[in-house]
C-alpha positions as CSV (number, residue, x, y, z in Angstrom):
1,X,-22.7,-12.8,24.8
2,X,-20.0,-13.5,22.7
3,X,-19.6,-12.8,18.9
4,X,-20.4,-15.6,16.8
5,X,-17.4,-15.8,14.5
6,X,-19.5,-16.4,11.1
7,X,-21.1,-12.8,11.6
8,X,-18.1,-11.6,12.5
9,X,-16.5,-13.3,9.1
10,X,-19.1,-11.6,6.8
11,X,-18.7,-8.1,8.4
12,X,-14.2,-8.6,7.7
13,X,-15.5,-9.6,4.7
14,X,-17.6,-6.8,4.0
15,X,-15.2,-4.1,5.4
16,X,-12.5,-5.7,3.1
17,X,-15.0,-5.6,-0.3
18,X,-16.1,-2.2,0.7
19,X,-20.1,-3.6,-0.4
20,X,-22.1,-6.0,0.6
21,X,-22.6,-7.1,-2.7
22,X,-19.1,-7.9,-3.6
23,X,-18.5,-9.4,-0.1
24,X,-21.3,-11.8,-1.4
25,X,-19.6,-12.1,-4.0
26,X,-16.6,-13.1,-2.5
27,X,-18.1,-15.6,-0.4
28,X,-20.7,-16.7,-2.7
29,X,-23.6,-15.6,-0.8
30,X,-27.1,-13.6,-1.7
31,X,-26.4,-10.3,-0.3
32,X,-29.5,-10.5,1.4
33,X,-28.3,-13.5,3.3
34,X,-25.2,-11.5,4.2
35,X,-27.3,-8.3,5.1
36,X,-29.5,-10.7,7.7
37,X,-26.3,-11.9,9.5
38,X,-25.2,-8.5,10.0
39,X,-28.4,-7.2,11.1
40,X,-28.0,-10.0,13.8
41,X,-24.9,-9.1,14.6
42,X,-25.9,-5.5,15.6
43,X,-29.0,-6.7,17.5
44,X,-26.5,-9.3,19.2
45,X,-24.0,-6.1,19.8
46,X,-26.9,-3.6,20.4
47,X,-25.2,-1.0,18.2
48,X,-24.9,-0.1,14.3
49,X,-21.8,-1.6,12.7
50,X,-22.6,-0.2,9.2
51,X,-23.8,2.7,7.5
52,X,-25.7,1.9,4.5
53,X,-25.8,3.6,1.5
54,X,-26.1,3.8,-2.6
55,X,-21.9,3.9,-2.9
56,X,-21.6,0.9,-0.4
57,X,-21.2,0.5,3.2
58,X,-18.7,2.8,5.8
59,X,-18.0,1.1,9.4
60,X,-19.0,3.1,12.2
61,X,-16.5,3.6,15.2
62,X,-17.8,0.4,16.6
63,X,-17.5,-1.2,13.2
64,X,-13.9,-0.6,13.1
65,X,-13.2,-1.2,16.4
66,X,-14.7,-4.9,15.9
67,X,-12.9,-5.2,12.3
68,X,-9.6,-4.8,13.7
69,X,-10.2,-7.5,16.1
70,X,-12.3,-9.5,13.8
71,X,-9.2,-9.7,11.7
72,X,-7.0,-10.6,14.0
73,X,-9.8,-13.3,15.2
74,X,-10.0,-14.7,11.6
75,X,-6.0,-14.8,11.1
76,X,-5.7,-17.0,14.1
77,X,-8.3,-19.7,13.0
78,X,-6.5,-19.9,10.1
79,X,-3.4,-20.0,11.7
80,X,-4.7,-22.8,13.1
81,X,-6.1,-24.5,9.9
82,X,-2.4,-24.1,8.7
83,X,-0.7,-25.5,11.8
84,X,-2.4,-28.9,11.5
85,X,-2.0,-28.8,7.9
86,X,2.2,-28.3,8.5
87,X,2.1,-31.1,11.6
88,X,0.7,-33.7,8.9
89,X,3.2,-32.6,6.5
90,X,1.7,-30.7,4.1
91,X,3.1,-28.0,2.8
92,X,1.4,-24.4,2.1
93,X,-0.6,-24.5,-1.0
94,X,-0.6,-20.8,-2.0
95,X,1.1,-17.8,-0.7
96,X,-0.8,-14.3,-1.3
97,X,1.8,-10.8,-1.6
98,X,-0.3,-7.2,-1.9
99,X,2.0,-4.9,-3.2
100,X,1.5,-1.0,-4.4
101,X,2.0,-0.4,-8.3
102,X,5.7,0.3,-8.6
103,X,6.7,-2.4,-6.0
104,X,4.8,-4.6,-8.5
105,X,6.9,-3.3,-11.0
106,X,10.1,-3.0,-9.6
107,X,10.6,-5.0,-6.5
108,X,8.0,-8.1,-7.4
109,X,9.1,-10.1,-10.8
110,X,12.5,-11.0,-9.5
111,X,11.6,-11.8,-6.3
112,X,8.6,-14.3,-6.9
113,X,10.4,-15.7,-10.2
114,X,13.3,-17.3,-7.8
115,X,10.7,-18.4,-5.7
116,X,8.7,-20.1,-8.1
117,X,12.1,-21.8,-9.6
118,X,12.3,-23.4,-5.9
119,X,8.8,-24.1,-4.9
120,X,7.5,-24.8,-8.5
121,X,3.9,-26.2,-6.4
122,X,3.0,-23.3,-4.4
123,X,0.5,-21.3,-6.1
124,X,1.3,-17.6,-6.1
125,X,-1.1,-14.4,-6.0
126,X,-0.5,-10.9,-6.0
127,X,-2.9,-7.8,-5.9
128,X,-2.5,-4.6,-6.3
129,X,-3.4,-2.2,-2.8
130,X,-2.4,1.5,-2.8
131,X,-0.8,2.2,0.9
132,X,-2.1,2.5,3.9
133,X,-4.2,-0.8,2.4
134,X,-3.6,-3.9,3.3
135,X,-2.8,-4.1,7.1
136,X,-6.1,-6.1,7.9
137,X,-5.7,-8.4,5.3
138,X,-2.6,-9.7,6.3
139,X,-3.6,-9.5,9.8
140,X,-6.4,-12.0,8.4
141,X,-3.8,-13.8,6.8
142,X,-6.1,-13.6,3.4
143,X,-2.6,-12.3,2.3
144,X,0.7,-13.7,3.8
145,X,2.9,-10.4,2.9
146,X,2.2,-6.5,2.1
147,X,4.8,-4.5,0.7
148,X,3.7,-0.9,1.3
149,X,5.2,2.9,1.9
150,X,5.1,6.1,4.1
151,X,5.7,9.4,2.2
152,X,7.1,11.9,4.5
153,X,4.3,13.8,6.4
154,X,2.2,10.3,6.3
155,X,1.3,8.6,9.4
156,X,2.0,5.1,9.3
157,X,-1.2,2.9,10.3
158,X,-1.4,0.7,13.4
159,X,0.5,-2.7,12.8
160,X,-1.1,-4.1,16.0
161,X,0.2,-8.5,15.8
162,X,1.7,-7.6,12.7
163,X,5.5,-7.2,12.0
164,X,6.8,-3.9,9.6
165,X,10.4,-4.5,8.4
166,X,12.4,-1.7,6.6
167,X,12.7,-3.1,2.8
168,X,14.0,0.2,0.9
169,X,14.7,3.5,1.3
170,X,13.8,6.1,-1.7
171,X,15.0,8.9,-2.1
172,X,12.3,11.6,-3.3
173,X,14.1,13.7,-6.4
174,X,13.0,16.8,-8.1
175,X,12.0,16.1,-11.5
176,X,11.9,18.6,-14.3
177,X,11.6,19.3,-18.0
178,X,15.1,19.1,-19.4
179,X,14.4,22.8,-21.0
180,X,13.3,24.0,-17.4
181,X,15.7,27.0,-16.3
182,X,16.7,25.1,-13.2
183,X,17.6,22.0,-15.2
184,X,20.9,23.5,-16.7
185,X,21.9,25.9,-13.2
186,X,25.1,24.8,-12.1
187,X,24.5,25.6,-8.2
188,X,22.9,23.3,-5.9
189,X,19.0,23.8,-6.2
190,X,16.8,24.3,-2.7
191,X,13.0,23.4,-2.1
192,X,12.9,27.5,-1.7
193,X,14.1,28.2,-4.7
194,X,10.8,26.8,-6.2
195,X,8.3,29.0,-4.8
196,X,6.0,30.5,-8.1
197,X,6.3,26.7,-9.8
198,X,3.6,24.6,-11.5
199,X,3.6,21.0,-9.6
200,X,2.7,17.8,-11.0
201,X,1.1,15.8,-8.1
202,X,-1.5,13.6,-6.3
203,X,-5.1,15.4,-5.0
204,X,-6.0,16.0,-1.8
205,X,-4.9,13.4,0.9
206,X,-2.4,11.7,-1.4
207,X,0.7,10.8,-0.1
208,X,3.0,13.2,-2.2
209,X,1.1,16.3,-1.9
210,X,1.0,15.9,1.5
211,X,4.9,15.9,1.1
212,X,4.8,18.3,-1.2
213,X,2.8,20.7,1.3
214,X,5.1,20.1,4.4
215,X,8.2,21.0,2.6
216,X,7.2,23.9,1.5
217,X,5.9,25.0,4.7
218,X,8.9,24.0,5.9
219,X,10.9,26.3,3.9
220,X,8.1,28.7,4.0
221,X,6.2,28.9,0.1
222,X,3.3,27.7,-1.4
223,X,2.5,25.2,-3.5
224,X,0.6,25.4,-6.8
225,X,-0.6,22.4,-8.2
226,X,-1.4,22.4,-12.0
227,X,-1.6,19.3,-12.8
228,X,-3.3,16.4,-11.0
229,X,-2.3,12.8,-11.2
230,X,-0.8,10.6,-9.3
231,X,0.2,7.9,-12.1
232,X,3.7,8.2,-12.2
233,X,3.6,7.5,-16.0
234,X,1.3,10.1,-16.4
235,X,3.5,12.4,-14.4
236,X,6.9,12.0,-16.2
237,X,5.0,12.1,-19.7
238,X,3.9,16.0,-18.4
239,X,7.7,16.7,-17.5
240,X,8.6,14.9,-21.2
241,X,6.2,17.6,-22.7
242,X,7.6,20.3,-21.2
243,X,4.9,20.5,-18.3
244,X,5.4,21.6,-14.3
245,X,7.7,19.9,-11.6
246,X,7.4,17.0,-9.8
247,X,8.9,14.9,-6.6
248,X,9.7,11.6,-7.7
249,X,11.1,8.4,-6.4
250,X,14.8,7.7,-7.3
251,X,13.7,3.9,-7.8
252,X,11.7,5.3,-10.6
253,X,13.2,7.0,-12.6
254,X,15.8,4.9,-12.6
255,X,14.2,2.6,-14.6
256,X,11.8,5.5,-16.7
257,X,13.1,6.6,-20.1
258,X,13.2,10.4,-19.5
259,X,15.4,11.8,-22.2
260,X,13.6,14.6,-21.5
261,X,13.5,15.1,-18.0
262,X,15.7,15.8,-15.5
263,X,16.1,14.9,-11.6
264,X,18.2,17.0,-9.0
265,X,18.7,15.9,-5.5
266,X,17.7,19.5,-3.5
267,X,20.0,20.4,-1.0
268,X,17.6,22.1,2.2
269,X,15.5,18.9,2.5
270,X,16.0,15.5,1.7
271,X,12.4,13.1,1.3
272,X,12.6,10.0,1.4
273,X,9.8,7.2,0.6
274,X,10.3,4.4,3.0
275,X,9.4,1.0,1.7
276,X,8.5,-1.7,4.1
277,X,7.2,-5.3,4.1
278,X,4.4,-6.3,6.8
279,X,3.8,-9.8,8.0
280,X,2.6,-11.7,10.8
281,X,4.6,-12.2,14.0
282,X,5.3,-15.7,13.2
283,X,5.6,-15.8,9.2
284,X,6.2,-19.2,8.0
285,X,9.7,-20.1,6.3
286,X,8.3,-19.9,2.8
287,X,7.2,-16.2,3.7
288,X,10.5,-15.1,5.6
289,X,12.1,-17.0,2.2
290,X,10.3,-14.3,0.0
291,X,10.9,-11.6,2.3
292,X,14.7,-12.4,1.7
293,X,14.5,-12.3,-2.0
294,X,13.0,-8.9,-1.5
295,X,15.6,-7.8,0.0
296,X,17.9,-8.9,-2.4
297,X,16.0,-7.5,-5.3
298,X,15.9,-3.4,-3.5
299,X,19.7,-3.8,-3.5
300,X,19.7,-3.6,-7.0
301,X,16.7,-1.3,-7.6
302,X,18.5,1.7,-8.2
């Protein structure tokens, strides 16, 4: 039998909201409705898709499994949709960019501000989606470009239809308190000349401590993390106060005012946070046109 592409709309849908109420939302819907379509749906599959419960929903293995087609299934039809749409000459209405905080920031504004000089009647969206978000939704084309990152240790997700392009590479620095003893040593400082410290880092299964936990068993110490955040704000207002260590991105601080901190480049490893942009196989010009003025706005991020 084969998968009747509403249901398999609302469960995308839901998978994407992470509830069934704001799927419902989304959709504009009664969650109930949404819950009877998907109870269908498993009866159709003879299997559970969902797990229920008072935090939201989690997909089961044969959820995912029919997500990750589901979104490539829902990407096509609107591929489609779109194709007639450019045959009769109209052009895109909208294009939709997910982007993590600092690529937001730092990356973003010049980008989309020449684009919207040129194309003054394309309506523009952006959202903000901390990596490895974001795949699906591009691969649904509910957005038309993702600008994610891999930290060093972190296992880039599947990009299965999808195209990931090198945007940037960022070199991970050591950030200190300008009064830190290190800060003022005239010899090259090493990741094992840290062991003992007080870090200034993400929790459990973020990206930098993960980094942060590879180098040093790399280089054979431990890590102590005091201090747990992974705002970068947050994190270079510790270092101002006098407060721990910290790896941070060079596109970062570059544009941070840190009178009072410090950044070395260590000399036994060098991170790097890898930037990249993620799009379909066959982006449209307005989206390889973007992708360009990205391109042109990392060259000058540092």
């Amino acid at each position: 039998m084969a998968v009747d592409p509403g249901r398999l709309r609302v469960l995308v849908e839901v998978a994407h909201a992470g509830s069934i109420a704001a799927a419902a939302t989304r959709m504009a819907f009664t969650p109930s409705a949404l819950s009877q379509q998907l109870s269908k749906l498993e009866r159709e599959l003879g299997c559970r898709l969902l797990d229920r419960g008072p935090g939201g929903v989690k997909l089961t293995p044969a959820g995912r499994v029919l997500v990750e087609h589901g979104e490539r299934v829902l990407g096509e039809l609107r591929a489609a949709d779109e194709a007639v749409r450019t045959l009769l000459g109209a052009e895109p209405e909208r294009l939709s960019i997910g982007a993590f905080p600092t690529a937001g920031q730092l990356l973003v504004p010049q980008a989309l501000a020449e684009f919207r000089s040129r194309h003054p009647g394309v309506q523009l969206s952006l959202v903000d989606l901390e990596p490895p978000a974001g795949y699906g939704l591009v691969a649904a084309r509910e957005l038309d470009l993702l600008i994610t990152h891999r930290y060093p240790g972190v296992v880039l997700p599947k990009a299965d239809g999808l195209r990931r392009l090198r945007l940037l590479d960022d070199p991970l620095l050591l950030a200190m308190p300008s009064g830190h003893p290190l800060a003022g040593r005239a010899e090259p400082v090493g990741f094992a000349d840290l062991a003992g410290q007080e870090w200034i880092c993400g929790g459990p299964g973020i990206a930098d401590l993960i980094t942060l936990e590879r180098l040093a068993q790399r280089v054979g110490i431990d890590v102590k993390v005091a201090y747990e955040t992974h705002n970068y704000e947050v994190m270079i207002a510790l270092l101002g106060a006098g407060l721990g260590l910290a790896l941070l991105p060079a596109s970062v601080l570059a544009h941070a005012v840190t009178p009072r901190v410090v950044a070395r480049e260590l000399v036994d490893v060098q991170p790097v946070r890898r930037v990249y942009v993620v799009l379909r196989r066959r982006p449209s010009a307005l989206v390889s046109e973007v992708v360009e003025l990205l391109r042109r706005a990392a060259a000058n991020v540092f």
